[in-house]
N, C-alpha and C positions, 0 to 999 in steps of 0.2 A: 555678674556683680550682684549682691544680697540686696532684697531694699531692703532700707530702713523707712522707718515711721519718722512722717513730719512733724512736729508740737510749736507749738506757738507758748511762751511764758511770758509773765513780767513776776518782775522780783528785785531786791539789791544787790549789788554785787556783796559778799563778804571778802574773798580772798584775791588777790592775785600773783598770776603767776607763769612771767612771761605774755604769754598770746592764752592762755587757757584763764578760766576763772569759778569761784564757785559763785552758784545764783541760789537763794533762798528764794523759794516759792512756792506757794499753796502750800504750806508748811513742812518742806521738805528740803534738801541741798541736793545742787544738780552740777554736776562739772562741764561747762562749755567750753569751747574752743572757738576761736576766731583766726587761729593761723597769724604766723608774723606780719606775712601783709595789711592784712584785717586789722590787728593791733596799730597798723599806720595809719590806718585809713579813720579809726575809731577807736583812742587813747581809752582804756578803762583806769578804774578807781574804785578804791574797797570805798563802800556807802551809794555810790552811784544805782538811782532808780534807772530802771531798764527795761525793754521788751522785747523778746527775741523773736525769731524766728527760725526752724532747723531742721536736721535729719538729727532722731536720736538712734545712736549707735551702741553698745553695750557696754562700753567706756566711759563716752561722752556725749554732749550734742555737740554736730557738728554745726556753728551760728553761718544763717545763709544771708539773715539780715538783722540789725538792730538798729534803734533808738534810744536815745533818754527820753524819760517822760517827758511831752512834749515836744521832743528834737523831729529833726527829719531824718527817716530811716537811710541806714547806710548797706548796699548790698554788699556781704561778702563773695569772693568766688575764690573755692579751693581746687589749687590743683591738683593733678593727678602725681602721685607719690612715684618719684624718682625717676621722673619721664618729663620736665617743662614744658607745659603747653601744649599736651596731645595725649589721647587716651594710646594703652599700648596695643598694637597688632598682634592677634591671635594668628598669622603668618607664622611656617617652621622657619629659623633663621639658619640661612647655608652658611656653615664656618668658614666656607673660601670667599664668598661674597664678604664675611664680616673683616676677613682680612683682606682684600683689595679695599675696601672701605679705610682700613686703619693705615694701611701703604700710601693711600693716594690725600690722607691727612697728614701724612708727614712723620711717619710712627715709623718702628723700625720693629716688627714682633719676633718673638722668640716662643721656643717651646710650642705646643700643640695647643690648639683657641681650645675653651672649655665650651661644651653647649649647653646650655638651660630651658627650660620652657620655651618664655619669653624672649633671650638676648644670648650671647655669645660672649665669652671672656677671654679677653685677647692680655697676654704679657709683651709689652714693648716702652718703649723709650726713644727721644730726642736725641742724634746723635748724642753724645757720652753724658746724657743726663741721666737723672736716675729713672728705675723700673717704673713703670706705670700698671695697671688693672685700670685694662678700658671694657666698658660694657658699650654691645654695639647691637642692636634691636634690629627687625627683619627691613627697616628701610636702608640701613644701611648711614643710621646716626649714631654716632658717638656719645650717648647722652650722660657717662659717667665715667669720671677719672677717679682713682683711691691709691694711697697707699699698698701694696700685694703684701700679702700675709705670707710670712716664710714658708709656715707650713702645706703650706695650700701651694706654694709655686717649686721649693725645695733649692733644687738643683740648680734649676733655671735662673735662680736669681744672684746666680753663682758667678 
């Protein structure tokens, strides 16, 4: 994983936009994020005096902590993208483990599991419900249901 560089700012909020916002400071505009959760925990507002804390990234800062002038600082904690709750395993994942995994959740798979780096992609479905795209990681967790792309499954979803 890359570092990034911490920065500390205070500035106004100008824009917002959803969980992200822009900060004017030291006479420059900075695009932050605070993550949906974060935006719970800490409602922004275009005019709002602010001080942040973060990893900047080359998009955005990622906000690790804020306050309003004078408030008391709120910690964000972001998590890991498309995994809830746990960093991913550098583990190879075995396509027959990912499909005993998907069997013994109640899945019924079709077609050959795809393998990835990271996780394995399984086409299955609920008795006579529709196709599912589960992604299933070397623990042998289910961490992603999707709609399957025609293209991408063809026949099988035939």
């Amino acid at each position: 994983m890359p570092h990034h560089d911490t920065t500390a700012l205070s500035g106004t909020i100008q824009h917002v936009f959803a969980h992200r916002f822009t900060l004017e400071a030291d006479g420059a505009v900075h695009l932050a994020d605070l993550g949906p959760k974060g935006v719970q925990a800490f409602p922004l507002a275009a005019g709002l005096r602010v001080t942040l804390e973060g990893e900047r990234r080359p998009s955005e800062i990622k906000v690790a902590r804020i306050a309003a002038d004078g408030g008391t600082p709120v910690e964000i904690h972001h998590k890991t993208p498309n995994h809830p709750g746990k960093a991913r395993s550098d583990a190879p994942v075995d396509p027959a483990s990912a499909l005993a995994a998907v069997v013994a959740a109640g899945w019924t798979p079709t077609a050959e599991p795809r393998r990835k780096p990271k996780h394995v992609e399984v086409l299955a479905r609920r008795g006579e419900g529709a196709w599912t795209e589960l992604h299933v990681d070397a623990d042998g967790t289910i961490y992603r249901e999707k709609t399957p792309d025609a293209d991408k499954w063809g026949a099988a979803l035939a």
